[in-house]
N, C-alpha and C positions, 0 to 999 in steps of 0.2 A: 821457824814455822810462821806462814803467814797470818795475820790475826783475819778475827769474823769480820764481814763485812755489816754493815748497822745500816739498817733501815730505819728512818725518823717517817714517823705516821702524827700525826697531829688530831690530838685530843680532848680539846677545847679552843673553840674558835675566841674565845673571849676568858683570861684568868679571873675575870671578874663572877665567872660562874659558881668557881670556889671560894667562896671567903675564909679567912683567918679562922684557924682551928677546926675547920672540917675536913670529912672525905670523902670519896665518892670511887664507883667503881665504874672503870673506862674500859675499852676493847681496843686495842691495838693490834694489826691483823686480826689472826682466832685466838689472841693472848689475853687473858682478862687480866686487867692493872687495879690495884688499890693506890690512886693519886690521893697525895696528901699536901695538905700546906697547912704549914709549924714553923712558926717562928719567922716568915716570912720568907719561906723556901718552899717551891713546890718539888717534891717525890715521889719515885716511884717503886712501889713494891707488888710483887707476885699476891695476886689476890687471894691465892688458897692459902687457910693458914695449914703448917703442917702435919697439927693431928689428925680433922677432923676434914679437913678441905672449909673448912666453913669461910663468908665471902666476908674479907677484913672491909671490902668498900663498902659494908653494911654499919661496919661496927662506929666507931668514936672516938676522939680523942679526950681521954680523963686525963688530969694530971701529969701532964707529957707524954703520957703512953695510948699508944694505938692500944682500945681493946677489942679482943676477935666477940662477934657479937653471940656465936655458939655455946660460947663455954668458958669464956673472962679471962683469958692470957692475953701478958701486956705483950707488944712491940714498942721500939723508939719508932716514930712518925715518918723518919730520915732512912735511917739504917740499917729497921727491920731487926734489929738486934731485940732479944727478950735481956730483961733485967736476971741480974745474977750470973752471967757468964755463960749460960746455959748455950747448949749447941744446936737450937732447934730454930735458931731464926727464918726469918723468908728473904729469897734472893730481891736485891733491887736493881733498878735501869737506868742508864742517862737518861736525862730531861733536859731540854731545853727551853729558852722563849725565844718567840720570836715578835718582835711589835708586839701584840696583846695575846697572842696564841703562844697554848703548850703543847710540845712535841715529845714524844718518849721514841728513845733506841732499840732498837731490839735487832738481835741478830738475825741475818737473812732467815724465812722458814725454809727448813728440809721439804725438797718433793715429797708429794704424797707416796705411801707407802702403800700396796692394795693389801686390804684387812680380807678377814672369813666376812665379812657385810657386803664387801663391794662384790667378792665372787659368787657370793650367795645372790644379791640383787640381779646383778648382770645373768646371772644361771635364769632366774625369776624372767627378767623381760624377754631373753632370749627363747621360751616356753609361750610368750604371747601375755603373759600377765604385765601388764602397759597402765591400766587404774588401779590407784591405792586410793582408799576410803580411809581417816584415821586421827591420830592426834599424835602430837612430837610431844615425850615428855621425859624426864629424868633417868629411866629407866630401858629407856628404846635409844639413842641420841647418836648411838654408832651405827645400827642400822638404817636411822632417818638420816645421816649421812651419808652413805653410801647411794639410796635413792635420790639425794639429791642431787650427785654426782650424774646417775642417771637421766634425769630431768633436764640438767643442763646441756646435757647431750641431745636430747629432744626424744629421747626413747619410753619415757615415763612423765605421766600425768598425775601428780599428787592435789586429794582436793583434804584440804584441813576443816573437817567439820565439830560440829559443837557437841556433841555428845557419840560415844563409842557405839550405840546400836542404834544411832541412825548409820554410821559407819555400814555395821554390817548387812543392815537390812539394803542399804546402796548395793552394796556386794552383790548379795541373794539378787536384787533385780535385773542387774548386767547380769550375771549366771543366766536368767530367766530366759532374757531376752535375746539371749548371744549363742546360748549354748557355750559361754568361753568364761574362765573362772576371773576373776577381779579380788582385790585383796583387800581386806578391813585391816587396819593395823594398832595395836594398840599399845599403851606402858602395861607394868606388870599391876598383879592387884587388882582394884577397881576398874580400872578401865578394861581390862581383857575379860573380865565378869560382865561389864556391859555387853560387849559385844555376842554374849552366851544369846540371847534369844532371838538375832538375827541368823546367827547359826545353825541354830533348830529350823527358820524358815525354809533359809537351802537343803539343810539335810532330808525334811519328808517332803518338799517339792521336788526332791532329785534337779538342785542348782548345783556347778561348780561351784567354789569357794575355794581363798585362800586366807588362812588365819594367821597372822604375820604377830605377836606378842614380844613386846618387853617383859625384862625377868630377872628380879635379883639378884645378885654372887653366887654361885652354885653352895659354896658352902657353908651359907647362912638358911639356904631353904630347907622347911621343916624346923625349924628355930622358933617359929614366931616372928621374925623381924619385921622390918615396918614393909607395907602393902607385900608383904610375901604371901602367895596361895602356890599353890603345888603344881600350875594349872595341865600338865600333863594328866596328873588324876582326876582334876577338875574338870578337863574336855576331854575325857577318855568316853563316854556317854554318844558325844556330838560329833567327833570326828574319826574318819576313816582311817587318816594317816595322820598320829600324834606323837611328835617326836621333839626332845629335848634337846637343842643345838650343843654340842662341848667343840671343847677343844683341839678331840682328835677326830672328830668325824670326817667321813667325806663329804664335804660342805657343797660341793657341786652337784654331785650324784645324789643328795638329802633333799637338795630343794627341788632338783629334776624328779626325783619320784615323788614329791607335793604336788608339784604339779598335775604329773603322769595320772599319779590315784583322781584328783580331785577330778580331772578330764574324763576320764574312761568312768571313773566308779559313777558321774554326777553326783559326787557328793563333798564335802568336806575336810580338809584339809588341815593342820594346825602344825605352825612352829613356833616356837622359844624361845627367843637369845639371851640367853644368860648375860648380865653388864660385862661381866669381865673378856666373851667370848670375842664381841662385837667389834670391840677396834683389835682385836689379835692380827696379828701378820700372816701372809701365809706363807706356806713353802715356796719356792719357786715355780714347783710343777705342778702345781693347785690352779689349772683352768677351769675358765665358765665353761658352761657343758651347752649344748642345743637340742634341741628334738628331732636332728636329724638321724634318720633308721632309728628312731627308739617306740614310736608308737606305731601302732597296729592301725589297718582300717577298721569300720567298724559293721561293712555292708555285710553282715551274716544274714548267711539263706537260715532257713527252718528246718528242723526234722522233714525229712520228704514225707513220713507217716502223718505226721500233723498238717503238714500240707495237701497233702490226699484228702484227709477227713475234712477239711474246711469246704475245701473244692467241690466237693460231694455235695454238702450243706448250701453251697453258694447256686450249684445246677437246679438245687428242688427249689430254688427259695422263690416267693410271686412276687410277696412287699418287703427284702430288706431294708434295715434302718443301720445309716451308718455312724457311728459314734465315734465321736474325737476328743481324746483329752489331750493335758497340758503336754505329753508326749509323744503327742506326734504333732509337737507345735514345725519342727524343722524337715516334716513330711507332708506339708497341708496338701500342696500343691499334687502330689502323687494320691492322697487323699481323694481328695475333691475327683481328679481326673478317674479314677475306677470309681467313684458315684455313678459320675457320668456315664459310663460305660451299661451302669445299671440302671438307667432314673431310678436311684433311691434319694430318697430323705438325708439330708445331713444335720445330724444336731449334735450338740457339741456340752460337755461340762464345764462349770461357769469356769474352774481354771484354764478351759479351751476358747471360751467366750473368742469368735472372732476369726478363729481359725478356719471358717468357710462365713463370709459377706451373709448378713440377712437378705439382702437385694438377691442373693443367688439363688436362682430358679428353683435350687434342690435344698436349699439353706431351710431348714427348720428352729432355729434359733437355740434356747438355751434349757437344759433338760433341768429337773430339781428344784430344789427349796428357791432358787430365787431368777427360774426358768420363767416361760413362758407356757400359756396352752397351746402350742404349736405343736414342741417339741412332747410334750406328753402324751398328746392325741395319737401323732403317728408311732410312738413308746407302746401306745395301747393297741396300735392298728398293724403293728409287724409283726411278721412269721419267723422273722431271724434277723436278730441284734450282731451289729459285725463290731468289735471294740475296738478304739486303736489307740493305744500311750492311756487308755485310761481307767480310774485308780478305783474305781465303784466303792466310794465313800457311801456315806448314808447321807450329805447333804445331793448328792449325783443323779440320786432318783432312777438307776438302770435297773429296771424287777431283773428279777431270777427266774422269772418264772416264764421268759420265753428263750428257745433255745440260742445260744452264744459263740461265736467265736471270737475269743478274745487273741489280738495281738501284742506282743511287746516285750523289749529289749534287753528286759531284766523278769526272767524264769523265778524268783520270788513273785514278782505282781501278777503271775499268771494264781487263775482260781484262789486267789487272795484269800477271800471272802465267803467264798462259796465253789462248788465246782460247779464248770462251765462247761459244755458239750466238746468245744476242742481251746486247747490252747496252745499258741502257736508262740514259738520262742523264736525271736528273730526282727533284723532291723527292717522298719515298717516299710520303707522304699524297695529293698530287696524281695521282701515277703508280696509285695504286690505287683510286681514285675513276674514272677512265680503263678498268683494268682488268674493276671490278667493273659499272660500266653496257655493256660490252660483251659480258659474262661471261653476264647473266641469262637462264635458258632455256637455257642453253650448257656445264652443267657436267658433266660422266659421271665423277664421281671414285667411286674404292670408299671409301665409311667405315669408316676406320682408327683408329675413337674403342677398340672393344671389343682390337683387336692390342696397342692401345697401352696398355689395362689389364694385357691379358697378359704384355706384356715387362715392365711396374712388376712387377710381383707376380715372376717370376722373380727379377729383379736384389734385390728385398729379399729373397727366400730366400737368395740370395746372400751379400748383409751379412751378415743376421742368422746364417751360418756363420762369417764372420770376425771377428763378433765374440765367437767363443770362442777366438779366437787371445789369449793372455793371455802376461805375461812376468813374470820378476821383474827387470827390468831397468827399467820405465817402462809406463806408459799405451799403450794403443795410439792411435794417431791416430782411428782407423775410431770408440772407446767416444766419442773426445770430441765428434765431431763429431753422433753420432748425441745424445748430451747436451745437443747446441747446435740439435739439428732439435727436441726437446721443449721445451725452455726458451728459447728464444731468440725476442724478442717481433716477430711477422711483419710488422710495416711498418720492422722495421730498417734503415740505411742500413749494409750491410758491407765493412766496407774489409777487404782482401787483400794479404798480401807475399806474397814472391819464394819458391819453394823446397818441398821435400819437402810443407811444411803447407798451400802453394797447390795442392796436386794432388791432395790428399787433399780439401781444403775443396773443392773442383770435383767430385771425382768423389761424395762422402761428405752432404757438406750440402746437404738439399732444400727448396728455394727457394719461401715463396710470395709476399706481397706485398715482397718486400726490394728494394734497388736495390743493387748491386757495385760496388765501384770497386779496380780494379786497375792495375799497371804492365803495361799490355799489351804491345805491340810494344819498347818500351825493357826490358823486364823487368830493371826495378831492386831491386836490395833494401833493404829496408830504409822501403818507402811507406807501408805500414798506418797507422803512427801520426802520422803528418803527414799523409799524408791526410785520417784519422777527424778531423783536427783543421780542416780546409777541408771537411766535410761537414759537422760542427756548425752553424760557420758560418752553410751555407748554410740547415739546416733546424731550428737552433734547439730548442726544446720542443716541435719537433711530431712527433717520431719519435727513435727513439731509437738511437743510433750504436755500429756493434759493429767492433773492430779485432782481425782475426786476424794472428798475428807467429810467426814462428820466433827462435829466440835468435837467428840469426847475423844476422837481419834486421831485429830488435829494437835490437840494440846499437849499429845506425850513429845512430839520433838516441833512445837512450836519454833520457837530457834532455829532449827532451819531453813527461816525462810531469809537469815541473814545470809545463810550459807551460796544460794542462790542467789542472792546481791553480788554476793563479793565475787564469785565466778563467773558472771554474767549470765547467767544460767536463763534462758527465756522461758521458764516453763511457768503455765498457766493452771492456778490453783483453784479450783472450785470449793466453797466449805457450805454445808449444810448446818446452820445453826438452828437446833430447835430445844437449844437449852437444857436437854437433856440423854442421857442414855436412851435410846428409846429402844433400841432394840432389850435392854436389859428390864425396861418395865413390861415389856410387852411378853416378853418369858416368866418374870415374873405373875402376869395376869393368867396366864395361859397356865399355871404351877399351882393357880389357887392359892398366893400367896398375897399378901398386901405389897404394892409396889413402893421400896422405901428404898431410900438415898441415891436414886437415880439423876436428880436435879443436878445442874452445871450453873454454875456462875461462871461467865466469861466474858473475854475482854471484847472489844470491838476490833476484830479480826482486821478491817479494811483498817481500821488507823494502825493497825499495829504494824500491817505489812507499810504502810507507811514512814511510819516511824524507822523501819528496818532499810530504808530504801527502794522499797518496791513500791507500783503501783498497787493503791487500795481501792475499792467502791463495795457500798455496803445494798445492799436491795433488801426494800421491806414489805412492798408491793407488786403482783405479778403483772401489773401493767409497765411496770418497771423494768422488768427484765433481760427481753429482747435487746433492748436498746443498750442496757447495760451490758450483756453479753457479747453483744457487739465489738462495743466499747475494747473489753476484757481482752476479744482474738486480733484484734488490731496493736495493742501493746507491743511492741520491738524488745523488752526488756520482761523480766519475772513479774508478774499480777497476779494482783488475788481477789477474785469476787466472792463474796459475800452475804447469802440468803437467806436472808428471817423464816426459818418454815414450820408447819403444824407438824407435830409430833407423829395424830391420827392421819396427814393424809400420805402416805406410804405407797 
């Protein structure tokens, strides 16, 4: 029989790296070596010892014997032999030198073998899920393998960030913005628990999502073992489609319908690899699966009864107002055009922020707690509210109290909250195609194009009064934002946090070709910058990504603004420093309460993005600004500006 053929890989460019009596642990191909030099011999033995796996290139040489550093069993240094005759030693390898370098043999490696990971991944990209948000860790390492089989193939884009719910909250923002679901991935335990409240963001924003989880030996879970949680029961709450990976599943057809749900449902998604599932082999007849004939369209008309009644509604109506939320972010266009048809008003909820241009003749801006008086006025002054994708929260400001036709895609969100005159089930583009061929000839609306200059033009006299409100305490919010309506370039994608500087950025920042992404219904803190980092992502060099932040919501994934270094990521970080919670004292004043632990000790944000390798500048004067702002949209690489502001000016 012919012998194996030896490959020599070389392990040290220089023997002097090892001195006399130590070890060290090398990689030879994907082979981890415990090198040793004893007694003036260097060896090689198999790193794993054989109880425990523990790494002998950790451990030490005592009294001639290699000990394993996990749990105190000797080897000889040479031989791998344990003392006492015993039969548990570890295999060793030829070594050589060559001039001052050590080489180790190793027999040729076996072709890859495709595991349940590579058919699960490959099943994943071929669905369109192309971004992984996440971390590689002890627990995931067969299926971080297999994507990055993927990757080198040029099919998948993996970004390794520093904490697991910026991961997810990445995720949620491609979801947002794309309508197409992106994956968080994480090890078991800890880290897949981080990723819980990025999860929830997707799930009541209605984002795709995919939840990709590491997960201990099946038959240690519910033991207690170390980072073991159950997390099928753990995201049974969060996800629509939560499923535990084994051994005998259909491993193509499991992640195809991850997909499928997370797609169709807009919502969430969760799997599990079990360690031992992950590098499994599979059958032979185990193919990646595609989405070709498996999903449905999604152009559903409406009840024709519910379409009649709208219809009806829409012939009597003088001043409709039409309302846009975060879903009908992928029907603006169809939107806006039957405005038109009407001159009504278009205003939008702050999750819609955007979705019809304030410049537009019919654009009414932003309705609610952190609206404008634009959008309330003609709120106040219409005879019929037409809703479309959106969600009549209590921050929304949509009364009930004039009559409704609400549309949208998911028959739960209809009359949600309240009952509405009609509610109309059905996808928004279809439904107004419906509308508009029974509409023609049929319209008696008053044009509300010239009303709706007029209320613009009040509301900036307005501003342009607050913005002599000045301090010597800090910037006022009102200068920076009006800085960011001049400078700030109009196909921006804007990501939004939680707090005082989201209310201002709603009521204050005039909106033309930009798209929003915010923590809507979860309103978490701390989104902007994991966000802006799943909106790169998704648009790349074709538009340029702007992240507004409060410190207090800054600081929860400060870190990554390395994350943006290391990818090159150009996106542009705005932070409102005013040294405090402000939104949370301001609730508390408003509660009758004494405002207590709201103060922020923080760092100097422009040095730290510094220090990270990004551009930093700090601004502590609003004569300052402009020019630093400037400064900021000019950057070629990730910047962060930096603004001292008053708490009070809001």
């Amino acid at each position: 029989m012919a012998s194996e053929k030896i490959v020599w890989y070389k392990v040290l460019d220089n023997k002097k790296e090892l001195p006399e009596g130590r070890v060290k642990t090398v990689t030879a191909a994907h082979k981890g070596i415990c090198l040793t030099h004893f007694e003036g011999k260097f060896s090689a033995l198999d790193n794993k010892c054989p109880h425990q796996g523990g790494p002998l290139g950790e451990g030490s040489i005592e009294n001639g014997m290699l000990r394993c550093p996990w749990h105190g069993w000797d080897f000889h240094p040479c031989t791998g032999l344990p003392p006492g005759g015993y039969d548990d030693g570890v295999e060793t390898f030829e070594v050589k030198e060559e001039d001052d370098a050590i080489f180790i043999g190793l027999p040729e490696e076996d072709q890859h073998e495709t595991t349940v990971s590579d058919i699960m991944a490959e099943t994943m990209v071929n669905w369109g899920v192309t971004k992984v948000f996440g971390m590689v860790g002890h627990s995931n390492l067969g299926f971080a393998d297999a994507m990055r089989r993927q990757e080198e193939k040029g099919r998948l884009n993996f970004y390794g960030i520093r904490h697991e719910g910026a991961a997810a909250f990445a995720a949620s923002a491609y979801g947002k913005l794309t309508g197409k679901p992106a994956a968080c991935f994480s090890i078991a335990g800890p880290g897949a628990t981080n990723m819980f409240t990025g999860m929830w963001d997707a799930k009541v924003d209605r984002a795709p999502l995919l939840a990709l989880t590491g997960q201990v030996a099946t038959q240690v879970v519910g033991t207690g073992n170390f980072q073991e949680v159950d997390l099928v029961q753990a995201f049974g709450s969060v996800a629509e489609f939560n499923h535990r990976v084994q051994s005998d599943s259909k491993h193509a057809e499991l992640m195809s319908l991850a997909v499928k749900h997370a797609i169709l449902k807009r919502d969430v998604s969760h799997l599990t690899f079990p360690d031992e599932v992950q590098e499994r082999n599979t059958k032979p007849e185990e193919k990646p699966q595609t989405p070709e004939k498996r999903i449905t369209s999604l152009e559903i008309a409406p009840p024709k009864q519910a379409a009649e009644d709208a219809i009806a509604l829409l012939k009597k109506a003088k001043r409709p107002l039409i309302v846009m939320g975060h879903g009908a972010r992928n029907h603006k266009k169809a939107v806006v055009q039957f405005a038109e048809s009407l001159n009504a008003a278009v205003v939008t909820t702050f999750k819609g922020k955007g979705l019809i241009p304030d410049n537009h003749p019919l654009g009414g801006g932003v309705l609610g707690r952190s609206g404008t008086p634009i959008a309330s006025w003609f709120m106040n002054e219409a005879d019929l509210l037409v809703a479309f994708g959106a969600s009549f929260s209590n921050h929304t400001g949509i009364t009930s109290k004039k009559p409704i036709i609400q549309v949208d895609f998911d028959p739960l969100a209809l009359s949600k909250f309240h009952q509405v005159e009609v509610a109309v089930w059905g996808e928004i583009s279809r439904t107004l195609e419906i509308f508009e061929n029974e509409l023609k000839g049929n319209i008696n609306t008053f044009d509300q194009t010239q009303e709706i200059a007029e209320r613009w033009d009040i509301w900036k006299k307005e501003k342009a009064k607050r913005l002599l409100e000045t301090s010597d305490t800090g910037v006022s919010s009102i200068a920076v934002f009006e800085a960011m309506n001049q400078l700030t370039p109009e196909n921006a994608v804007m990501c939004v946090d939680v707090g005082n500087n989201a209310y201002s950025f709603g009521r204050y920042f005039e909106s033309k070709e930009h798209d929003f992404l915010m923590s809507g219904y979860l309103g978490s803190i701390g989104f902007a910058l994991p966000a802006s980092i799943g909106a790169w992502t998704a648009v790349g060099a074709s538009r340029p990504v702007v992240a507004v932040a409060g410190d207090g919501g800054l600081c929860q994934y400060l870190a990554e603004i390395t994350t943006l270094v290391k990818y090159e990521m150009p996106v542009k970080l705005i932070v409102l420093n005013n040294h405090e919670l402000g939104k949370i004292s301001k609730e508390q004043r408003a509660g009758e309460f004494d405002v207590w632990k709201t103060s922020l000790s923080n760092p100097n944000f422009s040095e730290f993005a510094q220090s990270c390798g990004a551009w930093g500048h700090r601004v502590e004067k609003e004569k300052d600004l402009t020019k630093a702002m400037e400064a900021l949209f000019n950057q070629k690489g990730p910047a962060v500006l930096e603004v001292i502001t008053d708490v009070n000016l809001i």
